[in-house]
C-alpha positions as CSV (number, residue, x, y, z in Angstrom):
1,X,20.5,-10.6,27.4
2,X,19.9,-14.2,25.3
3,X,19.1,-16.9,28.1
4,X,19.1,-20.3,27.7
5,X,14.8,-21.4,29.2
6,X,14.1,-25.5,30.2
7,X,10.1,-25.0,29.8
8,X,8.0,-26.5,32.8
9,X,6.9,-29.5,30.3
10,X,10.5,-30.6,30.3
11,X,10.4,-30.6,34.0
12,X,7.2,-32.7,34.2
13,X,8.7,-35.5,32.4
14,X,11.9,-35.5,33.7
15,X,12.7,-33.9,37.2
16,X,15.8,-35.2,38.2
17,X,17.5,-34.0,35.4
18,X,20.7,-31.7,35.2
19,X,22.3,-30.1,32.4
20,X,26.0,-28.7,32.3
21,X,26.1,-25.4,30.4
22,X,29.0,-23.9,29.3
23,X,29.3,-20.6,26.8
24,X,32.2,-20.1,25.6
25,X,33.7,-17.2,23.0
26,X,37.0,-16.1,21.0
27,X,37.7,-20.2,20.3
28,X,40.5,-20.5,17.8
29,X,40.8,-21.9,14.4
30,X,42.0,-25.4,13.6
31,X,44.7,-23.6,10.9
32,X,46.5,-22.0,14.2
33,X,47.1,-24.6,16.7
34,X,50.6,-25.8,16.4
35,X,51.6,-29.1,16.1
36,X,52.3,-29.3,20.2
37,X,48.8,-28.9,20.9
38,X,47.2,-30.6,18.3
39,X,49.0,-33.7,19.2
40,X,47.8,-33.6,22.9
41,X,44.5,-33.3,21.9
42,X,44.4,-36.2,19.4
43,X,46.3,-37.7,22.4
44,X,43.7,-36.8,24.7
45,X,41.1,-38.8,22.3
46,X,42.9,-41.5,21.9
47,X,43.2,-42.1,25.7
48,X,39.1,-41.1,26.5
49,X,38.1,-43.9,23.5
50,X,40.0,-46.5,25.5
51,X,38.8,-45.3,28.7
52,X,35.3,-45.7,27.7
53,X,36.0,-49.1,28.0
54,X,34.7,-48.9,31.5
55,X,31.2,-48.1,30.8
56,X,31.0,-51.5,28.7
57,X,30.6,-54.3,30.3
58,X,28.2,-56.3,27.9
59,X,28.8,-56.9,24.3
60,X,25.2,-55.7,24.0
61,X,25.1,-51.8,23.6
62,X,21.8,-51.3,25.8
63,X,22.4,-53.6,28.1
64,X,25.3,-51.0,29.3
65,X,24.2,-48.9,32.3
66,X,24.6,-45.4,30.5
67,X,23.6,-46.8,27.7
68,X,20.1,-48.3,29.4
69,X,19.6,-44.9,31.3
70,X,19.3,-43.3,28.4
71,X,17.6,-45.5,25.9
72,X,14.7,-45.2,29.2
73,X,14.9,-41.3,28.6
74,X,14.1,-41.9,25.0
75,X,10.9,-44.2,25.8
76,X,9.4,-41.0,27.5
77,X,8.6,-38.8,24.7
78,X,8.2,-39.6,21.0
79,X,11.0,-40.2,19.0
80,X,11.9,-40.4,15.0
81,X,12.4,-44.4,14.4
82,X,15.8,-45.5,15.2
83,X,16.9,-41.9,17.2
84,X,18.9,-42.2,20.2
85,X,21.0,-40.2,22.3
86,X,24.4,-38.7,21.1
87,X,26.9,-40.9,23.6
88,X,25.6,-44.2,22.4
89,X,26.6,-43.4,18.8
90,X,29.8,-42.9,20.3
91,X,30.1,-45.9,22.6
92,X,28.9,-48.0,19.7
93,X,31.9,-47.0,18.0
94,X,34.3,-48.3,20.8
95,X,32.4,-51.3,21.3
96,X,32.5,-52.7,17.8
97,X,36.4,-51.6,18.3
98,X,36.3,-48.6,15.8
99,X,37.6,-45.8,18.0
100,X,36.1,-42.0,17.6
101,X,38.3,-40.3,15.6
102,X,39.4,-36.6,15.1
103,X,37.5,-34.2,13.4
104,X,38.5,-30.6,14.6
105,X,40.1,-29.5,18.2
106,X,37.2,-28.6,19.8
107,X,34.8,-31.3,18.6
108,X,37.7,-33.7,19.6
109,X,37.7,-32.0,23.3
110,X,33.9,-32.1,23.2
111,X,34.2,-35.9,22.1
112,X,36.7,-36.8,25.0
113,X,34.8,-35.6,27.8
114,X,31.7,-37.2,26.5
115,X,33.6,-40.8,26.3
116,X,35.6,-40.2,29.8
117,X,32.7,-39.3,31.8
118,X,30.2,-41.0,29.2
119,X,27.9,-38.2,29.2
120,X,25.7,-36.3,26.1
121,X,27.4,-33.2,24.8
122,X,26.2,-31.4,22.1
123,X,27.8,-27.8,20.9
124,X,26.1,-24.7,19.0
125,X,27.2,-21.9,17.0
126,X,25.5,-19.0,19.4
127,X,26.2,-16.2,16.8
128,X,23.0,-18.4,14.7
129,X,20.7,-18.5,17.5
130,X,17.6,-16.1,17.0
131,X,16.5,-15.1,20.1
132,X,16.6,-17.1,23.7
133,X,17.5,-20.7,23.5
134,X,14.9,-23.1,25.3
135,X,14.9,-27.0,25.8
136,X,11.1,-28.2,25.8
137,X,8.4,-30.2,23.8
138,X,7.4,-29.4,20.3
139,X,4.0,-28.8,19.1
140,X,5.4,-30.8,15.7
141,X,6.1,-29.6,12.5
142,X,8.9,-27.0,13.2
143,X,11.4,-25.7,11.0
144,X,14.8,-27.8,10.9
145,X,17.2,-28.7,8.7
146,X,19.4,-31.4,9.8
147,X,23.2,-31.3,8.9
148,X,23.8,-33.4,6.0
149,X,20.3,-33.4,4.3
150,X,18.9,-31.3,1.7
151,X,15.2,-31.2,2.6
152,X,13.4,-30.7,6.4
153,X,12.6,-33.3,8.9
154,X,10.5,-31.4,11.1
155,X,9.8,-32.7,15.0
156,X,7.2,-34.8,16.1
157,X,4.4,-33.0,18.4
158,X,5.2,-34.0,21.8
159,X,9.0,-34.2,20.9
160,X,12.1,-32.9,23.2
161,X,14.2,-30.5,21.1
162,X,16.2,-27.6,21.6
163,X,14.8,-24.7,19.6
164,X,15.0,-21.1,19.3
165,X,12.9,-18.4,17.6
166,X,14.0,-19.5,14.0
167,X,12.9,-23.6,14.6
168,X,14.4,-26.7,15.7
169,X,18.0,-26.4,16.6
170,X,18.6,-30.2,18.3
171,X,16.0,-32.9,17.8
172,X,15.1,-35.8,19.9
173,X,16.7,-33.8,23.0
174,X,20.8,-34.8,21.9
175,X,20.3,-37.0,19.0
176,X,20.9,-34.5,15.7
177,X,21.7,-31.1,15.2
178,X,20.6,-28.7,12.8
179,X,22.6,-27.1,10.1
180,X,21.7,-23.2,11.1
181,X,23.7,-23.3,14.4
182,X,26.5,-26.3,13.3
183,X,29.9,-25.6,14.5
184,X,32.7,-25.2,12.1
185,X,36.2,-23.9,11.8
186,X,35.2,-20.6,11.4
187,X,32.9,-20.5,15.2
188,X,34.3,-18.7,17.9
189,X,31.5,-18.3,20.2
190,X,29.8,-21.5,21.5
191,X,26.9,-22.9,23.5
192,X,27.8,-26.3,24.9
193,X,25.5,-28.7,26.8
194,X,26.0,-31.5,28.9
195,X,23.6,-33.8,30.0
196,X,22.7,-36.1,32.8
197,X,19.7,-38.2,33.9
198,X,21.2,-40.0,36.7
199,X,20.6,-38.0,39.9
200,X,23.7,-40.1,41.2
201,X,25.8,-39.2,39.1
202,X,25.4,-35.0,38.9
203,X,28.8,-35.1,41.3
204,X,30.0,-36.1,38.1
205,X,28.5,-34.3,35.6
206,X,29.7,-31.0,37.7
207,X,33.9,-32.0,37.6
208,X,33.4,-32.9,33.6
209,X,32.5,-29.8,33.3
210,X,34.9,-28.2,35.3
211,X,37.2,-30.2,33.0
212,X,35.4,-29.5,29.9
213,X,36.5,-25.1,30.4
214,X,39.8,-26.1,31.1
215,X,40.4,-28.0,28.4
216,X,39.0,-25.4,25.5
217,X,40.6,-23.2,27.9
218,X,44.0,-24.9,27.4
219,X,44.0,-26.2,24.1
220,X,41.8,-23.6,21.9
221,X,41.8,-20.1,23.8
222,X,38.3,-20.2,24.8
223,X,37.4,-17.7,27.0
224,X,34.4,-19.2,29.5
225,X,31.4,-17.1,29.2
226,X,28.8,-18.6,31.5
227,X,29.6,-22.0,33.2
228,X,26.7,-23.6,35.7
229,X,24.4,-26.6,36.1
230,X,20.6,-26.5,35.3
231,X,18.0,-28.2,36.8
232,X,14.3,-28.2,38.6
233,X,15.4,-25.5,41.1
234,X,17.3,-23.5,38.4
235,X,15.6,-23.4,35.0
236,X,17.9,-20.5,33.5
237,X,21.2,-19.8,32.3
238,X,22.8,-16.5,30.9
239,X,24.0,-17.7,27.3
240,X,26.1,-13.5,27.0
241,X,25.1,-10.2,28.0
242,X,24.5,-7.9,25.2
């Protein structure tokens, strides 16, 4: 049985935290959807990058509320220069008025929740992961490979990562992903996570996720796995039973 672990020093730094997991298997290709259904999602992205409006209310990205709670996150653990969190690189993209476009169904789905409900989402290829998946703080100097580099950039000790037996498989908590476990066209079984650092806003983070399954559901076949929140009181989460 592969679980996903948050380790206790995760806890220590930030327990209010909650994270939407979601495990999902037989996805479809890209090369079957019919036209239909790739329209509605491209719809559907369309409609969440000018609903994300909502969440910006200053010209100035970190002046933003989401925006600020994370970029506060980030100040608690070290960093690589210049990291931060996945849904700012998206809201920076509506902000300047250069909408996130469409790069395959289920990364467009992904994308759409993240910018309706302006959460974090990051997804995995679990056929790559080597063992249990955890979520803690790296001694530094791990094994990762970044998508879209040729050499290493290892973690720095005392950084948040994602990481199974193998190395580094998300650095700086939701700010890049490795190339081992990248999803592509040919994934069907996927480890998605969703993350929140608001307390207030975990009534939230619970229907986006809700809506997240229905969606791949809907749109791509997936057939939910595991669905459930983590948190302090519940520090595990079945990823498949083997």
């Amino acid at each position: 049985m592969k679980k996903f672990i948050v380790e206790d020093d995760f806890w220590r730094i930030f327990p209010e935290a909650s994270i939407a997991v979601l495990t999902v298997k037989n996805v479809q290709e890209a090369a079957v959807l019919d036209e239909i259904t790739a329209g509605e999602i491209k719809t559907l992205l369309e409609d969440a990058n000018e609903g994300a409006k909502r969440f910006l209310t200053n010209e100035t990205i970190s002046e933003n509320e989401v925006v600020k709670a994370w970029r506060e996150a980030y100040s608690k653990f070290p960093t690589k220069k210049g990291a931060r969190c996945s849904l700012e690189a998206l809201l920076k993209r509506v902000l300047k008025g250069n909408p996130v476009g469409s790069i395959a169904p289920t990364v467009d789905i992904t994308n759409a929740i993240s910018l309706k409900h302006a959460f974090p989402i990051g997804a995995e290829n679990m056929d790559a992961f080597c063992g249990d998946l955890r979520l803690g703080l790296m001694q530094g100097g791990e094994d990762f490979w970044p998508i879209g580099s040729d050499k290493p950039e290892p973690p720095l000790p005392g950084e948040i990562a994602y990481y199974d037996d193998e190395g580094v498989i998300c650095r700086c908590w939701n700010w890049r992903d490795g190339k081992r476990t990248e999803v592509n066209d040919d994934t069907t079984k996927e480890f998605i996570a969703m993350e929140c650092v608001e307390p207030g806003r975990v009534g939230e983070l619970k229907e986006a996720l809700e809506e997240l399954a229905k969606l791949l559901s809907k749109y791509v076949g997936a057939e939910v796995i595991n669905k459930q929140i983590v948190n302090r009181d519940n520090r595990e989460a079945v990823l498949e039973e083997e």
